[in-house]
Z-matrix of the N, CA and C atoms (Angstrom, degrees):
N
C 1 1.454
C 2 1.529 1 108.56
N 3 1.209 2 92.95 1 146.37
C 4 1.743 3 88.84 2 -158.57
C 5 2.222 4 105.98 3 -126.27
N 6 1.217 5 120.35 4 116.68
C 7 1.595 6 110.75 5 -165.04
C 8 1.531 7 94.18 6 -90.29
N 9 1.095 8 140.96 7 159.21
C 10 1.488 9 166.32 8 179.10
C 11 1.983 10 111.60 9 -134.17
N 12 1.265 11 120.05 10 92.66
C 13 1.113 12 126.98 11 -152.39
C 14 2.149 13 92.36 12 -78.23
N 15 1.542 14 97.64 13 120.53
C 16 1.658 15 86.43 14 -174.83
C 17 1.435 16 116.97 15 -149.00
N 18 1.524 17 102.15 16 46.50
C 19 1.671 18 138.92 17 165.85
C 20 1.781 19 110.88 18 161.61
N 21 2.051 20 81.58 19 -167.68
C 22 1.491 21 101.51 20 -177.35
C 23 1.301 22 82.92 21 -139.03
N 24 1.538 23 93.40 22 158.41
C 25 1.609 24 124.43 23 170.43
C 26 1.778 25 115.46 24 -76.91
N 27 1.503 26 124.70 25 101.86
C 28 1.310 27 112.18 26 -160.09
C 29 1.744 28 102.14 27 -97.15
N 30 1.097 29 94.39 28 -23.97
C 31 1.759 30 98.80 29 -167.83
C 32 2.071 31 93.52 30 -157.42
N 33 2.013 32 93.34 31 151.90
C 34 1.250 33 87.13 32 178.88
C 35 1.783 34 92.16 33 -137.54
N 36 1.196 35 95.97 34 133.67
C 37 2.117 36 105.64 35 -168.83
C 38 1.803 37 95.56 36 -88.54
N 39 1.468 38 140.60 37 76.06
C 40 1.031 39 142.47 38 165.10
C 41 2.021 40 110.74 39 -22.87
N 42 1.394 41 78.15 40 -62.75
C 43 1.885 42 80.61 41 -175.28
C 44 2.073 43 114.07 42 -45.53
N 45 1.136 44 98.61 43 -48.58
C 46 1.012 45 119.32 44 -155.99
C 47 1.651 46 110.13 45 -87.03
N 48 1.593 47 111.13 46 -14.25
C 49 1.578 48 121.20 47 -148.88
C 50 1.388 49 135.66 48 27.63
N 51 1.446 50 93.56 49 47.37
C 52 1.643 51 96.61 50 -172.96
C 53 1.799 52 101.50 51 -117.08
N 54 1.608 53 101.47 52 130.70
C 55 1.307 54 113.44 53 176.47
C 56 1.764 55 103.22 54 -83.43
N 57 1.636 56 119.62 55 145.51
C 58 1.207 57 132.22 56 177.91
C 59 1.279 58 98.15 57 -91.65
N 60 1.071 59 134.28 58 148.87
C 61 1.786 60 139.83 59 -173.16
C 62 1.399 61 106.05 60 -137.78
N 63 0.986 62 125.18 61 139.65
C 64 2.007 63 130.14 62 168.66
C 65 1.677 64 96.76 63 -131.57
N 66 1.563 65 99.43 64 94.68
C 67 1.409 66 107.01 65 177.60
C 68 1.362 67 118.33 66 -62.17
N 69 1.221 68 114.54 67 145.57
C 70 1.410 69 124.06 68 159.36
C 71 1.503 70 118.03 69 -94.60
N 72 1.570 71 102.03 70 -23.78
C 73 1.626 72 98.85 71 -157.08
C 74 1.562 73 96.77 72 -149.29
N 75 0.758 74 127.58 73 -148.42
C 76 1.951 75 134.81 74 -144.30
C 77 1.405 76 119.01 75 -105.42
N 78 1.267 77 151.19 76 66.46
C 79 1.481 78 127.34 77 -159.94
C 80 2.089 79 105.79 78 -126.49
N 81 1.524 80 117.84 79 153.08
C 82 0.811 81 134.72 80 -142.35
C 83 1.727 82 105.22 81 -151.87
N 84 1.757 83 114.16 82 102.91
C 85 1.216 84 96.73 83 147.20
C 86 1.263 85 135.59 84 4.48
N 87 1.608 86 112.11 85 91.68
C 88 1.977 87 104.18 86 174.31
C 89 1.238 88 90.83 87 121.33
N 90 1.335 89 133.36 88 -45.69
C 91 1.178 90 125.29 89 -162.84
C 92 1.752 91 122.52 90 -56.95
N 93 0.990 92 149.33 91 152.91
C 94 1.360 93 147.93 92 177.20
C 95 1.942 94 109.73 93 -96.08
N 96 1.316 95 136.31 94 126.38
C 97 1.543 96 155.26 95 -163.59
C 98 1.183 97 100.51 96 -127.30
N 99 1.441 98 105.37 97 141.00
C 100 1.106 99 112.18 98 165.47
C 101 1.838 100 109.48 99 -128.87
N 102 1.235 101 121.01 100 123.39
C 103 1.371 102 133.25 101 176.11
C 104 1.390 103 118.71 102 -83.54
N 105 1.568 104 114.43 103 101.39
C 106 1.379 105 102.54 104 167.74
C 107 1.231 106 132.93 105 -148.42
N 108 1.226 107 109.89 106 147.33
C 109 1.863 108 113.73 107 -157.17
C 110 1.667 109 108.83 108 -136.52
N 111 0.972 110 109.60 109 -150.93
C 112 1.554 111 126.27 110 -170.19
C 113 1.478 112 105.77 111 -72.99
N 114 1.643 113 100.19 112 -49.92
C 115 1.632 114 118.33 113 -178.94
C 116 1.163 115 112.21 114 -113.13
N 117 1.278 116 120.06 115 -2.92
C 118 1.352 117 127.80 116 -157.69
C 119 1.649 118 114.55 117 -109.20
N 120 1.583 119 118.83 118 144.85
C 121 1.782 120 101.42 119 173.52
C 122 1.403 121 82.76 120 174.45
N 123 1.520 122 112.73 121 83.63
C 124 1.388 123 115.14 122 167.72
C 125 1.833 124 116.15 123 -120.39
N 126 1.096 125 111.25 124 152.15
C 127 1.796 126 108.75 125 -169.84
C 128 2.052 127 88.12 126 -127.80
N 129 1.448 128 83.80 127 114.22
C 130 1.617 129 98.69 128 165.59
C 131 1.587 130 108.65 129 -119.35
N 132 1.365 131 106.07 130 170.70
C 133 1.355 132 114.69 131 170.55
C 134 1.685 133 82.86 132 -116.66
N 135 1.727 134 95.63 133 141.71
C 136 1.377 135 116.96 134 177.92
C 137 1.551 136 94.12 135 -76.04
N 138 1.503 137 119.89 136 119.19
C 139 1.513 138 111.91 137 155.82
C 140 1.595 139 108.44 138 -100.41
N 141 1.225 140 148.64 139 7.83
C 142 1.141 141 149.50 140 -152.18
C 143 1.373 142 116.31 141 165.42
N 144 1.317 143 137.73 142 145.12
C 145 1.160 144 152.17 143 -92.57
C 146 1.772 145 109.99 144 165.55
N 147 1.351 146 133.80 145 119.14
C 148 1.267 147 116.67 146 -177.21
C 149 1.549 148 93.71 147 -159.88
N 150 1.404 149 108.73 148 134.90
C 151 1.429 150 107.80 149 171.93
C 152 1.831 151 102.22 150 -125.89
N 153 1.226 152 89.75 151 107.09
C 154 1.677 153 80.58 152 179.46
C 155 1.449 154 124.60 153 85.67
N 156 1.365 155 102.74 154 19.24
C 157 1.484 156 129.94 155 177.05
C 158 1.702 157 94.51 156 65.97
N 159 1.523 158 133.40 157 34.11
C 160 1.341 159 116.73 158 150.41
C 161 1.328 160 99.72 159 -119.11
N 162 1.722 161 123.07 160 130.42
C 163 1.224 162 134.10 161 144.62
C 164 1.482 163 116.39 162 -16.30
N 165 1.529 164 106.86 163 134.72
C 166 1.251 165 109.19 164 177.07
C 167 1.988 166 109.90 165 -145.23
N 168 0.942 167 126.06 166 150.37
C 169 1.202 168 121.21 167 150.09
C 170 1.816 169 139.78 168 -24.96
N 171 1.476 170 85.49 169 -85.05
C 172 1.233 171 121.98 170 166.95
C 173 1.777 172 131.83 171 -131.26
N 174 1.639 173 106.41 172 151.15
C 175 1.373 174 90.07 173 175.65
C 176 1.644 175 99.59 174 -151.95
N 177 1.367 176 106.51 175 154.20
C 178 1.711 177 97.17 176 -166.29
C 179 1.816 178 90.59 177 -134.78
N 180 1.032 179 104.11 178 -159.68
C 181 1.647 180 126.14 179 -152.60
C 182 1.639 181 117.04 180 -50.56
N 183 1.355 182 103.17 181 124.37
C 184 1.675 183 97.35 182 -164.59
C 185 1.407 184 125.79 183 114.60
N 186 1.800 185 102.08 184 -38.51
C 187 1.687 186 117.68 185 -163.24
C 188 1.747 187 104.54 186 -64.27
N 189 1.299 188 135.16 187 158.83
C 190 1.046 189 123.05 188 140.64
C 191 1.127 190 122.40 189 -103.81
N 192 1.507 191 145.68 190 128.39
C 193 0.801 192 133.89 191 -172.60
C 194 1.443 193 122.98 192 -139.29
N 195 1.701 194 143.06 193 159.70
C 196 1.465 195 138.82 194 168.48
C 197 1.283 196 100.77 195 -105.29
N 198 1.597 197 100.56 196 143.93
C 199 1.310 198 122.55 197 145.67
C 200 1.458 199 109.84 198 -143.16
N 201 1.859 200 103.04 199 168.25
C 202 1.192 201 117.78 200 -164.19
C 203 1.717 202 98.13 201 -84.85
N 204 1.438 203 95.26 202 152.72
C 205 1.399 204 105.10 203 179.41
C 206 1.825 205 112.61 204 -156.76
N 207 1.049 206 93.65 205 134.68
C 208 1.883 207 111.27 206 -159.79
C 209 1.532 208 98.65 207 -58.98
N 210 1.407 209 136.52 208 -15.16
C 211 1.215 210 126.39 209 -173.96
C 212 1.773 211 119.44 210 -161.28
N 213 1.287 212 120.23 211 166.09
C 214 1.782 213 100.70 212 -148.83
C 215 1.664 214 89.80 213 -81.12
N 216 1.157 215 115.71 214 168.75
C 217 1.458 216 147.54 215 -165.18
C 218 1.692 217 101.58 216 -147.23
N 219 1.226 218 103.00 217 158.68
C 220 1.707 219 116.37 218 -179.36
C 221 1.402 220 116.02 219 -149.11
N 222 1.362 221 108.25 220 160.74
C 223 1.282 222 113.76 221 -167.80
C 224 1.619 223 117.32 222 -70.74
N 225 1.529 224 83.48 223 132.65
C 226 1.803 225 80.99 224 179.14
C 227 1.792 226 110.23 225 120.73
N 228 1.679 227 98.77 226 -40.97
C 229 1.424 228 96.66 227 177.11
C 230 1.537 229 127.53 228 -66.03
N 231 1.376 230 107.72 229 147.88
C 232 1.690 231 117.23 230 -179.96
C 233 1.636 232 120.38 231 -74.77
N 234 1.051 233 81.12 232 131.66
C 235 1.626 234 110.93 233 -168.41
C 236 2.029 235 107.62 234 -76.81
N 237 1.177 236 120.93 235 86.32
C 238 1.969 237 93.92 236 -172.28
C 239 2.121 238 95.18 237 -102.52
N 240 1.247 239 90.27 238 171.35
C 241 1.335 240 99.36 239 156.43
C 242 1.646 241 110.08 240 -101.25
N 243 1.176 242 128.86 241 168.39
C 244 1.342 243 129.73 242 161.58
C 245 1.404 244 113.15 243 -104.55
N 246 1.221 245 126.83 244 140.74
C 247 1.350 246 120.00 245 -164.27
C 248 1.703 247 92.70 246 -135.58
N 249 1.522 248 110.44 247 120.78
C 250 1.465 249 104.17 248 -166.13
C 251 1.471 250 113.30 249 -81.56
Protein backbone atom coordinates (compact mmCIF):
# COMPACT_ATOMS: atom_id res chain seq x y z
CA UNK A 1 0.00 0.00 0.00
CA UNK A 2 1.42 2.93 -1.13
CA UNK A 3 0.48 6.91 0.63
CA UNK A 4 0.84 9.96 -1.87
CA UNK A 5 1.08 12.99 0.54
CA UNK A 6 -1.80 15.59 -0.96
CA UNK A 7 -2.31 18.36 1.83
CA UNK A 8 -2.17 19.81 5.38
CA UNK A 9 -4.58 20.08 8.08
CA UNK A 10 -5.36 24.00 8.29
CA UNK A 11 -8.18 24.16 10.78
CA UNK A 12 -10.19 21.45 12.76
CA UNK A 13 -14.32 22.33 13.41
CA UNK A 14 -14.66 20.12 16.82
CA UNK A 15 -18.50 20.77 16.85
CA UNK A 16 -19.00 19.77 13.56
CA UNK A 17 -15.95 17.07 13.08
CA UNK A 18 -14.87 18.49 10.10
CA UNK A 19 -11.11 18.66 9.22
CA UNK A 20 -10.06 21.98 7.04
CA UNK A 21 -7.61 20.72 4.25
CA UNK A 22 -5.27 23.07 1.87
CA UNK A 23 -4.68 20.60 -0.89
CA UNK A 24 -1.64 20.04 -2.52
CA UNK A 25 -2.74 17.24 -4.67
CA UNK A 26 -5.97 15.42 -6.07
CA UNK A 27 -8.74 13.83 -3.91
CA UNK A 28 -12.19 12.38 -4.83
CA UNK A 29 -15.25 11.08 -3.13
CA UNK A 30 -14.41 7.24 -2.31
CA UNK A 31 -11.07 7.78 -2.00
CA UNK A 32 -9.31 6.35 1.29
CA UNK A 33 -6.78 9.37 3.60
CA UNK A 34 -4.72 8.96 5.82
CA UNK A 35 -4.23 11.77 8.69
CA UNK A 36 -1.09 12.11 10.36
CA UNK A 37 0.47 14.18 12.98
CA UNK A 38 2.28 14.24 16.24
CA UNK A 39 -0.93 12.76 17.98
CA UNK A 40 -2.67 12.13 15.15
CA UNK A 41 -3.00 8.83 12.59
CA UNK A 42 -6.46 8.32 11.46
CA UNK A 43 -7.54 6.44 7.95
CA UNK A 44 -11.04 7.59 6.67
CA UNK A 45 -12.74 7.05 3.51
CA UNK A 46 -13.68 10.50 2.11
CA UNK A 47 -17.57 10.28 1.83
CA UNK A 48 -18.01 14.01 1.13
CA UNK A 49 -16.17 16.83 0.05
CA UNK A 50 -17.15 20.65 0.43
CA UNK A 51 -15.48 23.71 -0.68
CA UNK A 52 -17.19 26.60 0.65
CA UNK A 53 -19.93 24.73 2.21
CA UNK A 54 -21.05 23.41 -1.46
CA UNK A 55 -20.68 19.66 -1.99
CA UNK A 56 -18.42 18.65 -4.49
CA UNK A 57 -17.08 15.56 -6.11
CA UNK A 58 -13.69 16.23 -6.35
CA UNK A 59 -11.09 18.83 -5.62
CA UNK A 60 -7.36 19.08 -6.52
CA UNK A 61 -4.41 21.52 -5.93
CA UNK A 62 -4.92 24.85 -4.25
CA UNK A 63 -8.70 23.94 -3.12
CA UNK A 64 -9.52 24.35 0.45
CA UNK A 65 -11.65 22.15 1.47
CA UNK A 66 -13.77 20.14 4.71
CA UNK A 67 -14.43 16.86 5.30
CA UNK A 68 -15.83 14.83 8.03
CA UNK A 69 -13.55 12.88 10.09
CA UNK A 70 -14.30 10.32 13.04
CA UNK A 71 -11.70 11.90 15.36
CA UNK A 72 -9.91 15.44 16.13
CA UNK A 73 -6.94 16.30 13.84
CA UNK A 74 -4.70 19.55 14.20
CA UNK A 75 -3.14 22.00 12.42
CA UNK A 76 -0.25 21.26 10.50
CA UNK A 77 -0.87 17.51 10.08
CA UNK A 78 -0.31 15.61 6.66
CA UNK A 79 -2.94 14.89 4.62
CA UNK A 80 -1.96 11.33 2.26
CA UNK A 81 -4.16 9.54 -0.09
CA UNK A 82 -3.84 5.73 0.06
CA UNK A 83 -3.17 4.29 -3.12
CA UNK A 84 -3.96 0.48 -3.11
Amino acid sequence: MEELEIGKVEDYFAKIGVAGIQLTGEIAVGDTIHIKGHTTDLTEMVMSIQIEHESVERAGSGDLIGIKVSDRCRQGDHVYKVIE
